[in-house]
C-alpha positions in Angstrom: -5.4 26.4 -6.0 -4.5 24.4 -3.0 -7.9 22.5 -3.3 -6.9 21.5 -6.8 -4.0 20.0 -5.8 -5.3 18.1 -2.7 -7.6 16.9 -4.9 -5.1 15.8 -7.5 -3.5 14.5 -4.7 -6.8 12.1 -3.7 -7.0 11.1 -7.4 -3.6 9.9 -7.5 -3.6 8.1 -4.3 -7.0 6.2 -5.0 -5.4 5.1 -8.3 -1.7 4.0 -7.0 -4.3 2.0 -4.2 -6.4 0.6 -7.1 -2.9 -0.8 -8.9 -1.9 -2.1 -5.5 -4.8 -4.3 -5.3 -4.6 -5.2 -8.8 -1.1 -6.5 -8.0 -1.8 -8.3 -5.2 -4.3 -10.0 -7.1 -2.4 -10.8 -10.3 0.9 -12.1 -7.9 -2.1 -14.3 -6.2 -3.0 -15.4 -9.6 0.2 -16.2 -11.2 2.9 -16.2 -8.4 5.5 -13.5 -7.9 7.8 -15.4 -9.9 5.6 -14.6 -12.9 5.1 -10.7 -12.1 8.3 -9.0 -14.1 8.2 -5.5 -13.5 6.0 -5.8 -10.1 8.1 -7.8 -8.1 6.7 -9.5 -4.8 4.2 -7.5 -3.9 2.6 -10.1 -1.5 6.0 -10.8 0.1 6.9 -6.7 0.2 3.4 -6.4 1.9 4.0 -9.5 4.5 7.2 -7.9 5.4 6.0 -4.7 5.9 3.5 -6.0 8.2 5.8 -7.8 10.3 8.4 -5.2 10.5 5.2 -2.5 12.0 4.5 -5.6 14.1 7.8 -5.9 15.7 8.6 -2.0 15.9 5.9 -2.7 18.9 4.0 0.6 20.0 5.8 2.3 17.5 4.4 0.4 14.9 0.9 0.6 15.9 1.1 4.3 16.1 2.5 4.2 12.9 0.0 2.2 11.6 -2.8 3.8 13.0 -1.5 7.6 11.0 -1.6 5.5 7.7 -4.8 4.3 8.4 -6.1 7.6 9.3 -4.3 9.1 6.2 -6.4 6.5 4.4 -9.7 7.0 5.1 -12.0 10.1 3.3 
């Protein structure tokens, strides 16, 4: 049972990652301006990035668990 659900889990996280991308790519495409429900996903992204960065070792630790959450 518990295999189930980390494996619903998986599914679920490699499609939200697949939308991700495909926003990014669409915002690239037509501008964030364009994207109505989606928002700024480039701009949300740069931001994110730059608040880890600042947050100093913090950040990189944090960064580093997401990563390692991440990969299979």
């Amino acid at each position: 049972m518990l295999a189930n659900a980390k494996k619903m889990v998986g599914s679920l996280t490699e499609v939200a990652i697949a939308l991700l991308a495909l926003a990014v790519v669409a915002s690239l495409l037509v501008g964030p301006e364009n994207m109505a429900f989606l928002g700024d996903v480039v701009g949300n992204i740069t931001a994110l990035v730059k608040q880890l960065g600042s947050a100093g070792l913090a950040g990189l630790i944090a960064l580093g668990v997401v990563l390692a959450l991440f990969q299979k």
